[in-house]
C-alpha positions in Angstrom: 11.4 17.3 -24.8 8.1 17.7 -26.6 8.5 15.0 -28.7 9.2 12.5 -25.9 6.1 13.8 -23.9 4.0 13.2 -26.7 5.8 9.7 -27.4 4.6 8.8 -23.6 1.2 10.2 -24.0 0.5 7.6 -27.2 1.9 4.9 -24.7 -0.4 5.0 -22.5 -3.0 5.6 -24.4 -2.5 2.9 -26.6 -1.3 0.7 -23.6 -4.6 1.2 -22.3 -3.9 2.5 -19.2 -6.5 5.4 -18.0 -5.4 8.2 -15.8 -7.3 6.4 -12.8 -5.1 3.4 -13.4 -1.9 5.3 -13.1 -2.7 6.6 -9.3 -1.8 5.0 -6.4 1.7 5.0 -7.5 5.2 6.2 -6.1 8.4 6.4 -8.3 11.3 6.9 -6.0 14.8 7.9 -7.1 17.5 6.9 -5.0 21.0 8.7 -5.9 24.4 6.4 -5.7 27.7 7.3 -4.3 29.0 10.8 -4.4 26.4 12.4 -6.9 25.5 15.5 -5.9 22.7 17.7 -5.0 22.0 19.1 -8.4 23.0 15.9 -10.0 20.3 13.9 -7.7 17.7 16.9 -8.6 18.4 16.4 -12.7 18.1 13.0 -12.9 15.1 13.2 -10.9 13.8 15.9 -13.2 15.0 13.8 -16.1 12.7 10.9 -15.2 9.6 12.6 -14.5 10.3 14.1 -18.3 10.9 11.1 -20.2 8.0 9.0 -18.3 6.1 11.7 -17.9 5.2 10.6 -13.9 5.7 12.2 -10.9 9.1 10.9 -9.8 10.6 11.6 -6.1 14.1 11.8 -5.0 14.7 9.4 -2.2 17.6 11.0 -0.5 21.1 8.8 -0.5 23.1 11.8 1.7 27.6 11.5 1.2 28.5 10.6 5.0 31.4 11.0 6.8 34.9 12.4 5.7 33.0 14.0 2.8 31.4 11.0 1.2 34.8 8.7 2.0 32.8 6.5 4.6 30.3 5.9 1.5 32.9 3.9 0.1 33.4 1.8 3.2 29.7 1.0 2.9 29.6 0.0 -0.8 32.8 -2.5 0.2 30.4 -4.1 2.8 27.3 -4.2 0.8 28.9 -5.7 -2.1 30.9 -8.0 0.1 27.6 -9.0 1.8 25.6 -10.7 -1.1 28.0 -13.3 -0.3 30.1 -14.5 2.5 32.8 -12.4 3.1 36.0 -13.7 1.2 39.4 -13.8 3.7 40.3 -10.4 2.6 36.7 -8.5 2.9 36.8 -9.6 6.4 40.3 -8.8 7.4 39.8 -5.3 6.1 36.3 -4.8 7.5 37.8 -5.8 10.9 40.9 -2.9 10.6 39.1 -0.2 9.4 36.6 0.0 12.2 39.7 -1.0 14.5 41.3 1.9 13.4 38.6 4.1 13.0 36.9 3.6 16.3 40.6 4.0 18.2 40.2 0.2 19.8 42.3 -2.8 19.4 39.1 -5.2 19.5 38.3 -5.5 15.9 35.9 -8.5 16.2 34.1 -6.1 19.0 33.5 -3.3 16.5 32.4 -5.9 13.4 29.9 -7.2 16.1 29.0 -4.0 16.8 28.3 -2.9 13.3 26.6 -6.4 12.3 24.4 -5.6 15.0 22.9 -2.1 13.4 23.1 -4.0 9.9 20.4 -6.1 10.9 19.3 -5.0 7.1 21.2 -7.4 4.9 23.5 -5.3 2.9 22.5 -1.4 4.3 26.5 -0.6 5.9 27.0 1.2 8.8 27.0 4.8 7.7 24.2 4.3 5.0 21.5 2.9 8.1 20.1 6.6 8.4 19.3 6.6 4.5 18.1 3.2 4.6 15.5 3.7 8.1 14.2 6.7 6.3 13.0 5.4 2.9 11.5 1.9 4.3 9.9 3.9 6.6 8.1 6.2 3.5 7.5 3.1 2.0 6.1 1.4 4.2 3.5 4.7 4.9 3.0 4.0 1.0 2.3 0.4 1.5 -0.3 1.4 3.8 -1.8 3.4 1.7 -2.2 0.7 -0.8 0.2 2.3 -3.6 2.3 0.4 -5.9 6.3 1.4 -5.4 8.9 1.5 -8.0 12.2 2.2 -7.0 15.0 3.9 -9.0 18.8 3.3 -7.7 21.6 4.6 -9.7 25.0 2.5 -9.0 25.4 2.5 -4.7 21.3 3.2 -5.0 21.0 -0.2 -6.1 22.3 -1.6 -2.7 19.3 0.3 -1.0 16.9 -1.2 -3.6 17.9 -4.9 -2.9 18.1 -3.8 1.2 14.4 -2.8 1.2 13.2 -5.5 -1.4 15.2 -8.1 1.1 13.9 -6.4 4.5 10.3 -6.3 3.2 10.4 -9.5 1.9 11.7 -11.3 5.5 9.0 -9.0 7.3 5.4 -9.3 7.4 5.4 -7.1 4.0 6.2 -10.3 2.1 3.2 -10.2 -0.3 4.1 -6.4 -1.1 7.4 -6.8 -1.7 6.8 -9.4 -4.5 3.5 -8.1 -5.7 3.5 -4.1 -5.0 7.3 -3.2 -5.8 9.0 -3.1 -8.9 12.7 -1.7 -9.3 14.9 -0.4 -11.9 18.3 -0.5 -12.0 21.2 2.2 -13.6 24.8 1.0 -13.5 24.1 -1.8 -11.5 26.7 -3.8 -9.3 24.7 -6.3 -8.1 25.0 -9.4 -8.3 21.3 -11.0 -8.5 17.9 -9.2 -9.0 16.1 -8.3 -6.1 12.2 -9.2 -6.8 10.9 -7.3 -10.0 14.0 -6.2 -11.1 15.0 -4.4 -14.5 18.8 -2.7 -15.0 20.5 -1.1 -17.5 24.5 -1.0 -17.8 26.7 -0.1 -20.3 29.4 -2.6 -21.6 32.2 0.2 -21.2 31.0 1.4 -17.7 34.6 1.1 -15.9 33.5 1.4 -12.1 31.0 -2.1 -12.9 33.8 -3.5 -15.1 36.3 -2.9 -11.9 33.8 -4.2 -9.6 33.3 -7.4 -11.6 36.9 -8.2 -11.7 36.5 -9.3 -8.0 32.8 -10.2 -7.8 30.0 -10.9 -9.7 27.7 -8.9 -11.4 24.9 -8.7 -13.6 25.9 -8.8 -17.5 26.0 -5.4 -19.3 23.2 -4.9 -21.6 23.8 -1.9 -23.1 26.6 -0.5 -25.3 26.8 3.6 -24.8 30.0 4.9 -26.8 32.6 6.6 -25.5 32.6 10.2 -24.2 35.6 12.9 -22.8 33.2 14.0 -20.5 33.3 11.0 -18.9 36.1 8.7 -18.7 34.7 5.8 -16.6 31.1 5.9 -18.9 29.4 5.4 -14.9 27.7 9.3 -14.5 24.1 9.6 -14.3 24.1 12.3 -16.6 25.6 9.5 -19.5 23.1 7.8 -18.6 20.1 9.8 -18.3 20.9 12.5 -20.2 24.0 12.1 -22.7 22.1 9.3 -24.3 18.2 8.7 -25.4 19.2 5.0 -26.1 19.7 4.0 -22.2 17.2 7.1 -21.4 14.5 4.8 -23.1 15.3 2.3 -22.0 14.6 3.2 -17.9 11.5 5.1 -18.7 10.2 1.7 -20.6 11.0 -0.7 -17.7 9.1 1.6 -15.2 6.4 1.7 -17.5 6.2 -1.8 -17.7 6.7 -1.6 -14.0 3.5 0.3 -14.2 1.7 -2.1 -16.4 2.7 -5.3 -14.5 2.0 -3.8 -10.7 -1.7 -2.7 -12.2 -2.1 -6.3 -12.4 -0.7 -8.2 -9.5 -0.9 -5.8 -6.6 -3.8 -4.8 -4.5 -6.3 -5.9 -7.5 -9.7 -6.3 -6.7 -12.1 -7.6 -8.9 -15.2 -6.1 -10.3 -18.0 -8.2 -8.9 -21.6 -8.3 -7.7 -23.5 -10.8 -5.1 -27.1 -10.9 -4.7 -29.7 -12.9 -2.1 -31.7 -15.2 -4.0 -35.3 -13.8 -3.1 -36.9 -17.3 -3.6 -34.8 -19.5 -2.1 -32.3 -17.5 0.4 -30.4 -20.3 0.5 -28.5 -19.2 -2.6 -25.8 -16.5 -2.9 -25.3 -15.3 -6.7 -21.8 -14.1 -7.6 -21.1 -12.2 -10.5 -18.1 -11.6 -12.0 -17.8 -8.4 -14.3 -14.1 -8.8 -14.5 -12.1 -9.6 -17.2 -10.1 -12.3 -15.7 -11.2 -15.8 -13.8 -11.7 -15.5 -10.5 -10.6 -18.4 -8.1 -10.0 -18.7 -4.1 -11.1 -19.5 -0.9 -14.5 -17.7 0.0 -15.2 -15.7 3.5 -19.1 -14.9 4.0 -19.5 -12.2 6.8 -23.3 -11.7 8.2 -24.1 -8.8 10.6 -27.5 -9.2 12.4 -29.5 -5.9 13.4 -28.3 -6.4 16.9 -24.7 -6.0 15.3 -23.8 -9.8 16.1 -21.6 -10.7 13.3 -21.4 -14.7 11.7 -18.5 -15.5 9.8 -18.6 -18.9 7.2 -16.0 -20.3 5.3 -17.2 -21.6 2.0 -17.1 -24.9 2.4 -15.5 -26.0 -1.0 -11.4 -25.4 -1.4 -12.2 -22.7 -3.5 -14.9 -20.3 -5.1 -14.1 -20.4 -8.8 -16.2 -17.6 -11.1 -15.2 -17.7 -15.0 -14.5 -14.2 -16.5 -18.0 -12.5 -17.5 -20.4 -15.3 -15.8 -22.1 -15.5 -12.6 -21.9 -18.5 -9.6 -24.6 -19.6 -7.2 -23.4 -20.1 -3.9 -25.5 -22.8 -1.9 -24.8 -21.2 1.5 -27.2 -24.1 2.8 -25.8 -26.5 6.0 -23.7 -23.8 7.5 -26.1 -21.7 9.3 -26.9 -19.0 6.3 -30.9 -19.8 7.5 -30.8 -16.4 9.3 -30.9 -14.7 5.9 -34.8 -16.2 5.9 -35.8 -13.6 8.6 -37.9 -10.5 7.6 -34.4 -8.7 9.5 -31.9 -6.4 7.5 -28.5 -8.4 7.2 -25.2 -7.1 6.0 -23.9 -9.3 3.7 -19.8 -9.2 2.8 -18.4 -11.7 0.5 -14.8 -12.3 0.1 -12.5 -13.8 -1.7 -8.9 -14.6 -1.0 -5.7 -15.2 -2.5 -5.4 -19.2 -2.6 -2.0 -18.0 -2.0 -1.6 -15.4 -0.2 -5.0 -15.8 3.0 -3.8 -12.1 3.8 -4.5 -10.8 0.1 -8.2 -9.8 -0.6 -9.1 -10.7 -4.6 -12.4 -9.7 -4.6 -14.8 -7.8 -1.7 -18.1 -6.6 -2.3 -21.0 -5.9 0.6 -25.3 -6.0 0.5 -28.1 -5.7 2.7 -30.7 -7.9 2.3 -34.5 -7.8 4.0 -36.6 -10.2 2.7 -40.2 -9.1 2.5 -39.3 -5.7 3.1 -41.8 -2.5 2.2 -41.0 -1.8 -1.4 -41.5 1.7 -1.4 -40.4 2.5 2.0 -40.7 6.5 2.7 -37.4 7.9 3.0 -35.2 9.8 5.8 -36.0 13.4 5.0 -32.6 14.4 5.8 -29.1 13.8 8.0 -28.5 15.5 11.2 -25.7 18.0 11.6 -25.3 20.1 14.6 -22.8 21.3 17.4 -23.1 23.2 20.6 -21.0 23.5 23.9 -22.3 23.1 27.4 -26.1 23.0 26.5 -25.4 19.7 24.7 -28.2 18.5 23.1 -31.5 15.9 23.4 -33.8 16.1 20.2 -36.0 13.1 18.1 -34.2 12.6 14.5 -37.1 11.1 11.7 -34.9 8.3 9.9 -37.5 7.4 7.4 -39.1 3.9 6.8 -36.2 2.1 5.2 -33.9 -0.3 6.9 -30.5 -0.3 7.2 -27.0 1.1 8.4 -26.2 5.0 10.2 -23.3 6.4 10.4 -21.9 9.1 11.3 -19.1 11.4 13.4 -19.2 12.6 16.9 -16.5 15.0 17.8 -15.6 16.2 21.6 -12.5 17.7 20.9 -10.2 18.2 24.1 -13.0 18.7 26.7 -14.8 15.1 27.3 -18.2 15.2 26.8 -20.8 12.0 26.0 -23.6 10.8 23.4 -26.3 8.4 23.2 -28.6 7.2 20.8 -32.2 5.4 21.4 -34.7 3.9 20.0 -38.5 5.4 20.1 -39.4 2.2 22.8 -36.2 3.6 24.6 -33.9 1.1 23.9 -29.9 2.4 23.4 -28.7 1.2 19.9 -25.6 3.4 20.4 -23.5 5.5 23.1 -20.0 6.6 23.7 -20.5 5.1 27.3 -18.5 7.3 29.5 -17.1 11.2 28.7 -14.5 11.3 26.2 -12.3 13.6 24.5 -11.4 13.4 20.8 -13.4 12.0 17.8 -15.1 8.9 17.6 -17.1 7.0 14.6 -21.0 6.5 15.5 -22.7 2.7 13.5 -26.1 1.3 14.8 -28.5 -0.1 12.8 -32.0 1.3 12.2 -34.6 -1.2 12.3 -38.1 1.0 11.7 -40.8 -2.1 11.6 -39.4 -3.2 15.3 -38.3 -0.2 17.0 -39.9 3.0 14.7 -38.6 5.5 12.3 -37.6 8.0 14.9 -34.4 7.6 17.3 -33.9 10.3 20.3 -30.2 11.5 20.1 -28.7 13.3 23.7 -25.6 15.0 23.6 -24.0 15.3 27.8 -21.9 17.9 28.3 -20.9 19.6 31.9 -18.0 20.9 31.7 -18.0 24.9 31.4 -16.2 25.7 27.4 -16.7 22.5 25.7 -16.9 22.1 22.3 -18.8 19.6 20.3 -20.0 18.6 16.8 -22.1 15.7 15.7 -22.9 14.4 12.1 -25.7 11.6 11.4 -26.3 10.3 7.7 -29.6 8.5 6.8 -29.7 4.8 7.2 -27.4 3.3 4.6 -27.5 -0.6 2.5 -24.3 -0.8 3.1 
């Protein structure tokens, strides 16, 4: 076990790949037909060990008749990467006939191809199936790359959620974010990123592919007396470091190829041209090209936001050099004024308009002070039904506040003006709960001080305010 640890260890540090790189990732096992508690736990264990990742067990539960009606389901699933032959479909028809207690067969394959709206997910395996999209999906939101584990009927989940993700609006994560690995696999085509491992004596594939097809074996494990149909995960995983290997390297090259295709942002920098604000410089400290279409976002101190397409088809930055954006003829003249603007530049997928390459945010204030005297500090205070009226010094400099009010479940209210009077922020009306405070602090028109009142009436509220010093970004 040492040895192997050690063996990953010189991986990834001769791969490259820094401990920051390998975060934002989940490694999902997902158990196949009949394997049991313990055995799901070990191979799971097993995993973690020879990759030496974090690795969770996706939970593929026996159903009905003690795991019986899991064999009904792998019938379906197989049957369903392609048309059902004569046969699939007569049977389909009887058991549920039979099982439900009703002579209308075609009623009850209705019924069921109705909650299989997932592909190849059959009737009793739904539960599973609803449970790990959904914990992928809370992933996805999160921004994480996903690899996916599935051992023999696990391998039926892995193409359902590749297949359900990829006919949803999840398309681009499904081919970019996921990568899969399959052990004694029966399918028949590879869902997406797909690697598999199965041994040229595994009986259960071998029977399977005397009726369908089936991806070619690719890995000869010999012969054991502990296990006659060469299928268990534990022949797999555990018997034998050759097939062993061989998983933990797909999902490391999982690892390596994800790192590069999915959620990447590029490393670069934009800057105003002082002389001539006509000119947007991009830099590109990345070590690949960067090329697509262009999105320049401009928020005025009033908060009134202008969004430009660059007009060419697409921004294109060569790895290590810088680009000068004329942003002249499409109304970028506002970035003349003496005014603090928030500049956002963004670049897009030229295939994928929903996928952000490259983001990166200024503030620019031409002919600005340049050694503006600072906000001395941030305001952070609560109270209750005193609330709260008192002048906050946000220094000389330009730029962004932010901060937190929370009312928690008594509704109480909060304003923000300027020194003239002028309201740059308020909650409006008395609220309960937690809400995010943004104005911006202009000093040269409006002064360096704002006048913050806290309303409260209501006899045991609760409140707590946070304010940060004006911010560039």
């Amino acid at each position: 076990m040492k040895i192997r640890l050690i063996l990953v260890v010189m991986l990834l540090l001769s791969s490259g790949f820094s401990v920051a790189q390998i975060e934002g990732y989940e490694i999902y096992f997902i158990n196949g037909m009949w394997n049991t508690e313990p055995q799901a736990e070990a191979a799971t264990i097993n995993l973690s060990d020879s990759t030496g990742l974090p690795v969770t067990w996706l939970r593929n539960d026996k159903r009905g008749w003690y795991g019986w009606m899991d064999l009904v389901d792998v019938l379906k699933e197989k049957a369903s990467e392609s048309p059902y032959t004569r046969v699939d479909k007569f049977l389909a028809e009887h058991f549920w006939s039979l099982y439900f207690g009703r002579d209308d067969a075609k009623y009850w394959v209705e019924y069921s191809e109705t909650l299989m709206k997932y592909n190849d997910v059959g009737v009793w395996s739904r539960g599973n199936f609803l449970s790990m999209r959904s914990r992928i999906l809370t992933d996805i939101g999160q921004q994480k790359r996903i690899i996916l584990v599935g051992h023999s009927q696990g391998n039926f989940f892995v193409n359902s959620l590749y297949n359900d993700l990829l006919n949803s609006d999840y398309s681009y994560e499904a081919d970019n974010c996921i990568g899969s690995v399959g052990i004694a696999s029966p399918l028949s085509n590879k869902p997406g990123m797909y690697f598999y491992v199965t041994n040229t004596k595994d009986l259960v594939i071998n029977a399977i592919r005397l009726r369908y097809s089936v991806l070619g074996a690719n890995i000869k494990l010999p012969y054991t007396s502990d296990d006659k149909t060469g299928h268990q995960l534990y022949t797999y995983l555990e018997r034998f470091a050759a097939s062993r290997d061989a998983v933990s390297a797909h999902i490391w090259d999982h690892l390596d190829y994800l790192n590069q295709t999915c959620f990447y942002k590029y490393n670069i920098d934009i800057s105003v041209d002082q002389n001539d604000p006509f000119y947007l410089r991009v830099e590109n400290n990345d070590d690949r090209d960067l090329k697509g279409p262009a999105t320049i976002e401009i928020i005025r101190p009033d908060g009134e936001k202008d969004i430009y397409n660059y007009p060419r088809d697409n921004l294109i930055v060569d790895s290590g050099k810088a680009y000068v954006m004329n942003t002249g003829g499409f109304g970028s003249t506002k970035l003349d004024s003496p005014d603090t603007h928030r500049i956002t530049l963004r670049v897009r997928d030229p295939k994928d308009k929903n996928k952000i390459l490259a983001e990166e945010t200024i503030s620019h204030a031409p002919g600005a002070d340049p050694d503006p005297e600072p906000c001395p500090e941030p305001l952070s205070t609560s109270g209750g039904i005193e609330g709260y009226d008192g002048w906050l010094d946000l220094g000389e400099e330009s730029g962004w506040v932010y901060g937190m009010f929370e009312a928690f479940l008594i509704p109480d209210n909060i304003a923000v003006f300027s020194e003239s009077g002028r309201k740059l922020w308020s909650t409006a009306q008395f609220f309960r709960g937690r809400k995010e405070v943004m104005f911006h602090h202009d000093p040269d028109e409006e002064g360096r001080y704002v006048r913050v009142q806290v309303y409260a009436k209501y006899t045991n509220t609760e409140w707590e305010l946070e304010l940060d010093c004006p911010s560039v970004y």
